[in-house]
N, C-alpha and C positions, 0 to 999 in steps of 0.2 A: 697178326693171326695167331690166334692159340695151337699149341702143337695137341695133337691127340693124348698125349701121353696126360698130360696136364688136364686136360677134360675130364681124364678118365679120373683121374687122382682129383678132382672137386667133386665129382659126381658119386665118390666113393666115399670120400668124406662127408656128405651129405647122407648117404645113405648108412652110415655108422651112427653120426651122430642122432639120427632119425632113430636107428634100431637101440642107441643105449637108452635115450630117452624114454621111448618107451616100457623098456625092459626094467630100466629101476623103477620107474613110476606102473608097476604092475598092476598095483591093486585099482587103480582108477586108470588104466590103460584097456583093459579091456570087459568084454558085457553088454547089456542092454542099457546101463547108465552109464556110459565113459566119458573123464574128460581127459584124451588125449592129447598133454602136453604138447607131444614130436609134433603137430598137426601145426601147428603155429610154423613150420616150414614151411607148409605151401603158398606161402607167400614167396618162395624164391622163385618159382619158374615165370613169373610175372618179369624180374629182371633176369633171372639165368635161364636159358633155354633145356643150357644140359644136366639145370636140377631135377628135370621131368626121372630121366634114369635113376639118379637117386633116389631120389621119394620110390622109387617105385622099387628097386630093391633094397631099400631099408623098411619099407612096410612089409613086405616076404620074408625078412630076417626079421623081424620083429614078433609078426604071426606066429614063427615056429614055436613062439615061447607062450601062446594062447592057453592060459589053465584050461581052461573051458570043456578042453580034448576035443575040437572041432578045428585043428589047427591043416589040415591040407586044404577045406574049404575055406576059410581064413587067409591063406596064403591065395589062392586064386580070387576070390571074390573080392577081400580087400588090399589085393594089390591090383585089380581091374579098374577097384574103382578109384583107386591113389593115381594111378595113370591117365584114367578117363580127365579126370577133374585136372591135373596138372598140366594136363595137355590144354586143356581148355585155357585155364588161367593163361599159360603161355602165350595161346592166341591170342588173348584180348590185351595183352603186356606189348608184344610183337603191335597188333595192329591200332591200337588206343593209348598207347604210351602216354602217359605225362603226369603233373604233378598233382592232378583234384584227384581231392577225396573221394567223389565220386566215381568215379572210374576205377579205384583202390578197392573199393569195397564191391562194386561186379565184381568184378574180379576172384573175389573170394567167395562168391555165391556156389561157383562150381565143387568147392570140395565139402561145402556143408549138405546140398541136395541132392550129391550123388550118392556120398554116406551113407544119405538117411535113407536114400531109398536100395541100393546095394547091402549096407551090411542089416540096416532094419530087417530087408527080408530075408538071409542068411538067419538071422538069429532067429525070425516068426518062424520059418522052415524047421528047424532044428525043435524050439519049442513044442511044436503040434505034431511032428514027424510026419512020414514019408505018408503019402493017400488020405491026408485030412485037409485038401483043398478047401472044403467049407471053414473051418477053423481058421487055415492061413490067415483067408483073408480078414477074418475077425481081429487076428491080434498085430497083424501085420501093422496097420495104423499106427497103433502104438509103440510098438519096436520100433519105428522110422522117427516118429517123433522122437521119443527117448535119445534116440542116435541121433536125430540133428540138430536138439535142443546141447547136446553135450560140443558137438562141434561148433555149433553157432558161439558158445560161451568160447571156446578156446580160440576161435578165428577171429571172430570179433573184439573178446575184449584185450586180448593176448595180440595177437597177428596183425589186426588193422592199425593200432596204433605203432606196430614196429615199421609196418611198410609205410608209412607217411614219414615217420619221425628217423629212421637210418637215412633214407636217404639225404635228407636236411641235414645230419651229422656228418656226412661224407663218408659216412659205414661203404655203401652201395657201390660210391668211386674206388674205396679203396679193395674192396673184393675184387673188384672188376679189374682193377691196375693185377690185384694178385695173379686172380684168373687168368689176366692175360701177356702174365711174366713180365710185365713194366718195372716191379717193383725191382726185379733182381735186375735189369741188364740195366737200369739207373746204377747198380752197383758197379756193374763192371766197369761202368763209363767211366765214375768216378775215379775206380781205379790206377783206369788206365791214362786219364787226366794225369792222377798221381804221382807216374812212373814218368 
């Protein structure tokens, strides 16, 4: 059993590595064209459950750093929709586990159509401002597209080949030995073997 402490500290490392990635990849991290690198993570909560927490505060840390100056809607809307979509993965990881491609690439349908339609229309909102409903809906289309053609690129050509091909390398067992402190009390063992 994983102790809390150890969750907390994967799930935070998750959510670092999420928020630098993004943060140096600024210039195409964020916008109505974005190919966000960090995104290629959500592929974890399909095998880790407690990636959902990271992803979702590494996408809130990440937003603070939004040029744009729309960064407190930024931080609520696309960490809503970081959470919505990793939740989902998870489910489908939990209840459809296994090794086809098929089932890999569901999987990753949720954080590219939630995106697109979450931060798409965050950004159509802000384009056309506040009481131009008629508008919204005009460019909204396109803002969603824009965003989930840029996530579909990073998820798919990025992401799906990693979530097939870690696990075959034994990437996925050995996280999971890390995660779940196997690695170190093989140490102690040996140790005390030793002694």
């Amino acid at each position: 059993m994983t102790s809390p402490v150890r969750k907390i500290v994967f799930a935070a490392s998750i959510a670092a590595v999420y928020a630098v990635m993004t943060i140096v990849l600024m210039p195409i991290s964020y916008g109505m064209i974005q190919f966000r690198v960090s995104e290629v993570l959500t592929i974890l909560p399909y095998f880790f459950p407690v990636a959902v927490p990271g992803l979702f505060v590494g996408c809130i840390i990440a937003n603070m750093f939004n040029p744009s100056g729309i960064i407190l809607a930024d931080m609520i809307i696309g960490g809503s929709a970081t959470l919505i979509a990793a939740l989902i993965t998870m489910q489908i990881g939990k209840s459809r586990r296994n090794e086809e491609v098929k089932t890999k690439a569901i999987a990753l349908i949720p954080p590219v159509l939630i995106n697109a339609v979450f931060i798409g229309a965050m950004i159509a909102y802000f384009m056309v401002g506040a009481g131009e409903a008629a508008n919204f809906w005009v460019i909204f289309p396109e803002c969603a597209l824009f965003v989930g053609f840029g996530q579909l690129a990073v998820i798919y050509i990025l992401g799906l080949p990693l979530m097939i091909y870690l696990p075959r390398m034994g990437v996925i067992d050995r996280m999971k030995k890390i995660y779940e402190g196997q690695s170190s009390n093989n140490k102690e063992n040996n140790n005390e073997e030793k002694q």
